[in-house]
Backbone bond lengths (Angstrom), bond angles and torsions (degrees), N, CA, C in turn:
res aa  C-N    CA-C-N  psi(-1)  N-CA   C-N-CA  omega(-1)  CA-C   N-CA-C  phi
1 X - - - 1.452 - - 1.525 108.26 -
2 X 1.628 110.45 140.57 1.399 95.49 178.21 1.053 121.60 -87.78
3 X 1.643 129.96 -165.84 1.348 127.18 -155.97 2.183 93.24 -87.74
4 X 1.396 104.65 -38.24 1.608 98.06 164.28 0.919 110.03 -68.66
5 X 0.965 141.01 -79.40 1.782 123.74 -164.61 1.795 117.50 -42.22
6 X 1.286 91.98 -32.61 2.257 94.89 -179.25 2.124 92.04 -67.88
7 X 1.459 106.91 -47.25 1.576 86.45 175.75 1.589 116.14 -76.10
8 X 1.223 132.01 -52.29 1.686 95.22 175.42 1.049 135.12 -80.85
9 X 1.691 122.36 16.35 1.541 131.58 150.80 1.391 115.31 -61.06
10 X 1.593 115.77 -33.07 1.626 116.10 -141.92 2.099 101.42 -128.66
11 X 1.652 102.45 -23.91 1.468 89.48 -166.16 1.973 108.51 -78.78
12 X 1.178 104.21 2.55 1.450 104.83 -178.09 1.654 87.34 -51.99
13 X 1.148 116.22 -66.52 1.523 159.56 -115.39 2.331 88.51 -88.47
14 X 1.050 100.43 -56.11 1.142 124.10 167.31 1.799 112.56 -44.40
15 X 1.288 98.29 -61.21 1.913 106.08 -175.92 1.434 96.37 -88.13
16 X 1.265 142.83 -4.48 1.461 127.42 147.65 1.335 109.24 -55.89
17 X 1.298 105.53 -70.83 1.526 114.41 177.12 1.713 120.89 -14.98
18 X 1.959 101.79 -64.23 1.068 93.87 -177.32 1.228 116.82 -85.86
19 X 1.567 130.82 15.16 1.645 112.56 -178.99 1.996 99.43 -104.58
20 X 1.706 99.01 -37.86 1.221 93.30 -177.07 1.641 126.26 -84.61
21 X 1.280 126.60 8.86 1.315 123.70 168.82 1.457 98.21 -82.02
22 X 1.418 126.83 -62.79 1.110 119.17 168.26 1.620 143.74 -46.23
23 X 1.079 113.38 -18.53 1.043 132.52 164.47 1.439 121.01 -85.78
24 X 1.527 116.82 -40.88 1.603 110.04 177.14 1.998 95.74 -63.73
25 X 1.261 115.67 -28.37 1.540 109.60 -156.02 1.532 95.38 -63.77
26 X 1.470 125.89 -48.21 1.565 137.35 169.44 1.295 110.20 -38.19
27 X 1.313 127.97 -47.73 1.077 123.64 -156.08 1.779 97.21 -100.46
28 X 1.117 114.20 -39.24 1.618 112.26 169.97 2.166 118.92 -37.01
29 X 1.364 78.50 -47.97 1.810 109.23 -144.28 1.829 103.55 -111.08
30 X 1.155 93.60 -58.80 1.566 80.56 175.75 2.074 107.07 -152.60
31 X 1.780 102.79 90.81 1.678 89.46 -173.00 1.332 104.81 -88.99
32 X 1.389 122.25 -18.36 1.329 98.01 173.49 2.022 129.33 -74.30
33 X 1.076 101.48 14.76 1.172 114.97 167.31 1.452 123.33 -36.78
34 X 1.874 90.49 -70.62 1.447 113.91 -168.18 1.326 103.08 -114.90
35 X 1.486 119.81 -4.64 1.683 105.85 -171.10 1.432 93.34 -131.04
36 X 1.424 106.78 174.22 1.449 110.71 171.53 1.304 113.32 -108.98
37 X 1.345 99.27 88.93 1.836 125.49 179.91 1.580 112.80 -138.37
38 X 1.113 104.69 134.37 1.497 97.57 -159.32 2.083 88.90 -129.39
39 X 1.191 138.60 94.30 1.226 121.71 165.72 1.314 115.23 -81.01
40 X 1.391 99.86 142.11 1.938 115.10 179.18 1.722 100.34 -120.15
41 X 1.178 137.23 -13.42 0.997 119.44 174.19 1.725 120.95 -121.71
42 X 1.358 105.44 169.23 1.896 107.47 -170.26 1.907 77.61 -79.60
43 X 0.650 155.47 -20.51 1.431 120.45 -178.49 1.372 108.52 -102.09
44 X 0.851 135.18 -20.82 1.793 149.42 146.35 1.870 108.25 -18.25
45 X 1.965 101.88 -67.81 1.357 135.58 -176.27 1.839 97.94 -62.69
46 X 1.678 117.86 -43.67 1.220 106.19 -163.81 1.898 102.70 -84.68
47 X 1.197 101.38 -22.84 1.274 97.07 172.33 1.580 129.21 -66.14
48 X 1.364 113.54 -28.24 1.486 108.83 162.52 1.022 121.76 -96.05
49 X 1.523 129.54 21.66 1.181 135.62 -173.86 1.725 88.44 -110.43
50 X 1.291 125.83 -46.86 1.194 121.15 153.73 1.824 125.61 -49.45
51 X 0.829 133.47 -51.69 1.832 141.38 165.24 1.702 81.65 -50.96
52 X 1.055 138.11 -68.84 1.629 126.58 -148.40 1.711 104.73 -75.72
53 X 1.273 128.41 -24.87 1.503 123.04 147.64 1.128 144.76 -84.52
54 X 1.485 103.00 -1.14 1.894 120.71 157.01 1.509 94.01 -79.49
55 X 1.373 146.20 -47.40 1.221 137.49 -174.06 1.662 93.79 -63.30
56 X 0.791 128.43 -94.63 1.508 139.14 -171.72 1.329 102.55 -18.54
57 X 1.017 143.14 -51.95 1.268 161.73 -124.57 1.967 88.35 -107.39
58 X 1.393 115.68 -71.10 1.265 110.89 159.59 1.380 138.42 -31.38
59 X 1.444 110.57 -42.27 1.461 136.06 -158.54 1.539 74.31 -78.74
60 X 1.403 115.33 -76.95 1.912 92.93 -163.63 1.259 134.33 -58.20
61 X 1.530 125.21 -12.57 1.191 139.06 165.67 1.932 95.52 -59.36
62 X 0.669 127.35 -27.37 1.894 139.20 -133.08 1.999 84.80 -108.25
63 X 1.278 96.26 -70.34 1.679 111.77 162.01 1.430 110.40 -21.90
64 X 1.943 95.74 -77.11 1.848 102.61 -166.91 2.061 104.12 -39.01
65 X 0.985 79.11 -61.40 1.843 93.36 -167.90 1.517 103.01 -57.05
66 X 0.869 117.75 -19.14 2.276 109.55 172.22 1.271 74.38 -73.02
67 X 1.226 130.18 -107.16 2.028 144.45 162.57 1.538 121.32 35.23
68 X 1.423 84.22 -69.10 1.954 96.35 -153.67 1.758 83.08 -128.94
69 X 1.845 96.06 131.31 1.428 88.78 167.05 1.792 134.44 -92.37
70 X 1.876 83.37 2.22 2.009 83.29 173.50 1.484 90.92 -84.53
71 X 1.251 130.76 59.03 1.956 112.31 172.52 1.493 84.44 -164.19
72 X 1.429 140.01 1.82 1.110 117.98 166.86 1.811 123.00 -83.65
73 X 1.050 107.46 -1.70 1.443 112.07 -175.72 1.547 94.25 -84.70
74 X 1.417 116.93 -49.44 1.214 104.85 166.91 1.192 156.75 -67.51
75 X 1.553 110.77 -19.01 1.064 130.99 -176.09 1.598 99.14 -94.92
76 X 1.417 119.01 -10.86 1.953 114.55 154.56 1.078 124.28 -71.60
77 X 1.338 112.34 -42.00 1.872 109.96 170.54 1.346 102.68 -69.44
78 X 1.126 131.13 -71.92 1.390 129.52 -170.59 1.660 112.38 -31.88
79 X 0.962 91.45 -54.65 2.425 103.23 173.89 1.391 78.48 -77.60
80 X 1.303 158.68 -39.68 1.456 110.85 179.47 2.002 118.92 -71.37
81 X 1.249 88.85 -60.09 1.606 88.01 168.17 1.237 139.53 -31.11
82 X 1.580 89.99 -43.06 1.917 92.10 170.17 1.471 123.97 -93.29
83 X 1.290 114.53 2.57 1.267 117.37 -174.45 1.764 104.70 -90.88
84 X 1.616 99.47 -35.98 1.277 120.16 -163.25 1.516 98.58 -78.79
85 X 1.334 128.92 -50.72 1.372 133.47 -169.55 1.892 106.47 -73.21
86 X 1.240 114.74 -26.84 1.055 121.35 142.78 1.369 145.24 -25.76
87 X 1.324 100.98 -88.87 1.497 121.94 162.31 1.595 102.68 -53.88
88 X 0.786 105.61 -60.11 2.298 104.76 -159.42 1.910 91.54 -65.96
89 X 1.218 112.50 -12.79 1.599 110.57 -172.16 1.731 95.87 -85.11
90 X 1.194 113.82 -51.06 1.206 137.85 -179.54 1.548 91.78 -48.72
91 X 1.308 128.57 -76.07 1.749 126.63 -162.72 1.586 104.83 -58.58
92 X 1.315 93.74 -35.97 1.850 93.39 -177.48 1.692 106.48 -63.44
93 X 1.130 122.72 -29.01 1.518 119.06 178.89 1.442 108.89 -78.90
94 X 1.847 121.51 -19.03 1.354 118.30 -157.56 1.252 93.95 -66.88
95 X 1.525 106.43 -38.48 1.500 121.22 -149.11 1.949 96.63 -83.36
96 X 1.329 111.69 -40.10 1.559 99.45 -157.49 1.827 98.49 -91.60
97 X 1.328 116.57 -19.07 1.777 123.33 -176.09 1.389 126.78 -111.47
98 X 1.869 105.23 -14.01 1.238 85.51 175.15 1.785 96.00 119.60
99 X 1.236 88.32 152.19 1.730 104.27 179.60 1.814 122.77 -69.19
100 X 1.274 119.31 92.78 1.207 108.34 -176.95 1.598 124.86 -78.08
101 X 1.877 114.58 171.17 1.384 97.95 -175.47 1.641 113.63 -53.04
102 X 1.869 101.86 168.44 1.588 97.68 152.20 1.204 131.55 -36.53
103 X 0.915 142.45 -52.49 1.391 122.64 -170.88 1.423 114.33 -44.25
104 X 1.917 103.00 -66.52 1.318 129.42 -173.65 1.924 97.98 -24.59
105 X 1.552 85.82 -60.98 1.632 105.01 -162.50 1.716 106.36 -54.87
106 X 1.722 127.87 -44.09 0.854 116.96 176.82 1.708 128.86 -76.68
107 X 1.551 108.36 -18.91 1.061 82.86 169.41 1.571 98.90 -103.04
108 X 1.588 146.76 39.58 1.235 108.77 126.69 1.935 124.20 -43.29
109 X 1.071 101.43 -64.64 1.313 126.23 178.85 1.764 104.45 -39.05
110 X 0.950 131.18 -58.71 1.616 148.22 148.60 1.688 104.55 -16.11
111 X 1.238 99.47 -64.45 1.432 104.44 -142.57 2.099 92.02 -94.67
112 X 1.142 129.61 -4.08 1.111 159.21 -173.02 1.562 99.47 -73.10
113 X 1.603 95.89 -87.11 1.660 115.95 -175.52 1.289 123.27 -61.87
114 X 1.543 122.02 -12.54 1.469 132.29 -178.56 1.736 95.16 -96.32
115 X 1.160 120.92 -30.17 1.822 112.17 -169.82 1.387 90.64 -97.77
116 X 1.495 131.91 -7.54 1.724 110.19 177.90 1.858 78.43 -109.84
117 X 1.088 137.15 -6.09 1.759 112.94 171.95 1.348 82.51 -91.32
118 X 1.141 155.96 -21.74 1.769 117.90 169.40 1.269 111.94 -88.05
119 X 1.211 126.19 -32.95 1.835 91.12 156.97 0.794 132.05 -36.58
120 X 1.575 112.24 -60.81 1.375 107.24 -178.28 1.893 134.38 -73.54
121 X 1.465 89.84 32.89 1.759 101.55 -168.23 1.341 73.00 -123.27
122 X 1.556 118.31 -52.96 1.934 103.03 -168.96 1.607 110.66 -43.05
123 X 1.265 102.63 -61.05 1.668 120.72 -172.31 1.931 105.60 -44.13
124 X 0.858 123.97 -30.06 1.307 130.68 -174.53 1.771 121.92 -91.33
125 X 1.418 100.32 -26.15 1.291 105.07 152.71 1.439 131.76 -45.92
């Protein structure tokens, strides 16, 4: 494979990496930081501590496949699925709750264009 084709097979996969490790750690550890989330309860706290090791947990699947090429087929559906169930989860709230901050709003848009660019990296395989 050449050195173009290994980057637009693999950098989707790559800029997950760097938004969602960092981002599960926010949301694990401290979300009201950057978002407007405020938890008051221990099951509130255990629940994004759970969301922040489904991210993590992804991210190395996401890893293997930049890495190892028997794990990149998987680690494209998987970054598609979660990017996609994401985003389309995200529009379904725009529409039924209301306009969230920027961020929220950009990575709908974020999380959108990375699960329809791995389709369209699956399909090309």
């Amino acid at each position: 494979m050449s050195i173009a084709k290994h980057i637009i097979t693999k950098i989707h996969l790559i800029i997950s990496v760097l938004i969602v490790i960092p981002v599960s750690l926010v949301y694990g550890f401290q979300p009201d930081a950057q978002f407007d989330i405020h938890l008051n309860t221990i099951d509130e706290h255990n629940f994004f501590k759970a969301i922040m090791g489904l991210y993590l947990g992804f991210s190395i699947v996401w890893i293997l496949g930049v890495f190892k090429s028997a794990y990149l087929r998987m680690a494209l559906i998987t970054n598609m699925v979660f990017m996609l169930g994401l985003g389309f989860g995200r529009l379904l709230s725009l529409l039924l709750d209301g306009e969230p901050t920027f961020g929220y709003q950009f990575g709908t848009f974020a999380e959108l264009f990375l699960g329809f660019y791995g389709l369209w990296v699956l399909k090309r395989l």
